[in-house]
C-alpha positions as CSV (number, residue, x, y, z in Angstrom):
1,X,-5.0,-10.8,41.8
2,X,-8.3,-8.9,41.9
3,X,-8.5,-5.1,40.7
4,X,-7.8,-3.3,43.8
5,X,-4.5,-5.3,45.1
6,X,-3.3,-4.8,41.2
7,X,-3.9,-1.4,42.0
8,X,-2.5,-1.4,45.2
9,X,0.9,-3.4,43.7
10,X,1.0,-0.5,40.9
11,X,0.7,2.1,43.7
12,X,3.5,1.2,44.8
13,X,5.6,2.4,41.5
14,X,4.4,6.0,42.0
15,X,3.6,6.4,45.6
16,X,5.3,9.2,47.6
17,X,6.0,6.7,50.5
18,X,8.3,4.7,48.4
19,X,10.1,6.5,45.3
20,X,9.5,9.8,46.6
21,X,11.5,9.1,49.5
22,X,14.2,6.9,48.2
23,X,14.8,10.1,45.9
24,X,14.5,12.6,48.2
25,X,17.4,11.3,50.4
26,X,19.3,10.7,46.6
27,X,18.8,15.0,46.0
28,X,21.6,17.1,47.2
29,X,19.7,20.3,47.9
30,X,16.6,21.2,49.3
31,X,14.7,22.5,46.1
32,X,16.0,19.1,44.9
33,X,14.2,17.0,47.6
34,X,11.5,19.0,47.0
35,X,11.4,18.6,43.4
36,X,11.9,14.8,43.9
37,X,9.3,14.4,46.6
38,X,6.7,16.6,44.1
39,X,6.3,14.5,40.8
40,X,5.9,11.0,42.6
41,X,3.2,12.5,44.6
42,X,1.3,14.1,41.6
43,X,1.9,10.9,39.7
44,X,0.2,9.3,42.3
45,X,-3.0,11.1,42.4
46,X,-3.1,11.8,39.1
47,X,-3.0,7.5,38.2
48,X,-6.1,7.1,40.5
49,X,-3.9,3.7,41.9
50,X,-5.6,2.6,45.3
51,X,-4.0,2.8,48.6
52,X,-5.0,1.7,51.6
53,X,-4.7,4.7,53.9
54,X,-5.9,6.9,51.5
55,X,-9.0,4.9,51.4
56,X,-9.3,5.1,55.2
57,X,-10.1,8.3,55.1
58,X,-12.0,8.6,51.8
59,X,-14.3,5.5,51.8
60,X,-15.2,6.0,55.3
61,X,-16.2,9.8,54.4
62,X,-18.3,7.9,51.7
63,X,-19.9,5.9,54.1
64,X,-20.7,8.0,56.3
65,X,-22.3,10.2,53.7
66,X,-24.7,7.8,52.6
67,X,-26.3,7.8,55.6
68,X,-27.4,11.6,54.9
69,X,-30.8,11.9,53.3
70,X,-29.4,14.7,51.5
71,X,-26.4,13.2,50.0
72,X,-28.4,10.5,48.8
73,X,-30.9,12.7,46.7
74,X,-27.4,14.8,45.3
75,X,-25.7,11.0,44.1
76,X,-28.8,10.2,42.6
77,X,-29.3,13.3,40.8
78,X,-25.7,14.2,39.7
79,X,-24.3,10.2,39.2
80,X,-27.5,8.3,39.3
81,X,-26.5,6.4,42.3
82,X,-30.0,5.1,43.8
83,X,-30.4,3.9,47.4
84,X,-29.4,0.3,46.5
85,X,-25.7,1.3,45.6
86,X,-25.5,3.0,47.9
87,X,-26.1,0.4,50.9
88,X,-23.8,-1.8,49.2
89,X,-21.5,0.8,50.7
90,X,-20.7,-0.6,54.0
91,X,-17.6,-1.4,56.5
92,X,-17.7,-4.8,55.8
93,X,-18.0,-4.8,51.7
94,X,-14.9,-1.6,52.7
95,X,-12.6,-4.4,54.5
96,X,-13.0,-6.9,52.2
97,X,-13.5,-5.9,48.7
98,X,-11.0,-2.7,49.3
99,X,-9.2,-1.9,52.2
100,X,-7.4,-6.1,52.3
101,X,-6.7,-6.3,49.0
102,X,-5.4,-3.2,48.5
103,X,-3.0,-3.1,52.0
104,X,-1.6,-6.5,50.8
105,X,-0.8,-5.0,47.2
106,X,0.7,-1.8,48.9
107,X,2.7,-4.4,50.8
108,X,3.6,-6.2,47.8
109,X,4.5,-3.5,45.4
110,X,6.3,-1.6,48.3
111,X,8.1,-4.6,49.2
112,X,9.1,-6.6,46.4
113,X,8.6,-4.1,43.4
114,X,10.3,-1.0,44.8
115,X,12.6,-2.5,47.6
116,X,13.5,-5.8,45.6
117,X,14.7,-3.2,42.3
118,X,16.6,-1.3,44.5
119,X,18.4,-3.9,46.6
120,X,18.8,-5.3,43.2
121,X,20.3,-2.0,42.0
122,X,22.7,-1.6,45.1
123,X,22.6,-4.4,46.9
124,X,25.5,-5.9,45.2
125,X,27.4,-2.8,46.3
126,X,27.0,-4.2,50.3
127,X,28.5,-7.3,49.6
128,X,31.4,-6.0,47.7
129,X,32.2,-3.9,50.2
């Protein structure tokens, strides 16, 4: 798999939409969903993993952005970014290079990493019953 669906799969391990949630509804107390809803998050962003509608919002901004004469001059002066990275930053290199790869990893790792473990886990549990 290319870098951004691997990132996208790995997501998936820390992301707030899948372990945070399946632990929240574990905790018994508020502070305790709280808690467990907290450190999944902040693993999240902290790991820089992709996902895809975080990157709606901040590749877009990007995008945007790089039409501005201003935040051109800033990119190239603080990262050295010149005008020709930046119009390689564009909604169709965003859809394919990012935003499909990364929604079909998140789909993947949300899927078969986080829901296969845990029917794994307790799944056995439903037929026993």
């Amino acid at each position: 798999c290319g870098f951004a669906g691997c990132s996208g799969m790995a997501a998936a391990l820390v992301k707030g939409a899948d372990v945070a949630v399946l632990m929240a509804a574990a905790a018994k107390d508020i502070a305790g969903k709280v808690l467990a809803i907290f450190f999944p998050i902040l693993a999240f962003v902290v790991s820089g993993f992709e996902h895809c509608v975080a990157n709606m919002y901040y590749i877009p901004a990007g995008i945007f952005a790089s039409k501005n004469a201003a935040y051109a001059t800033k990119a190239l002066e603080l990262y050295n970014i010149d005008s020709t990275q930046l119009s390689s930053l564009n909604w169709g290199s965003f859809a394919i290079s990012n935003l499909i790869p990364v929604t079909i990893g998140n789909i993947i790792g949300g899927a078969l990493l986080v829901g296969g473990a845990c029917f794994y886990l307790h799944g056995k549990a439903l037929h026993e019953s």
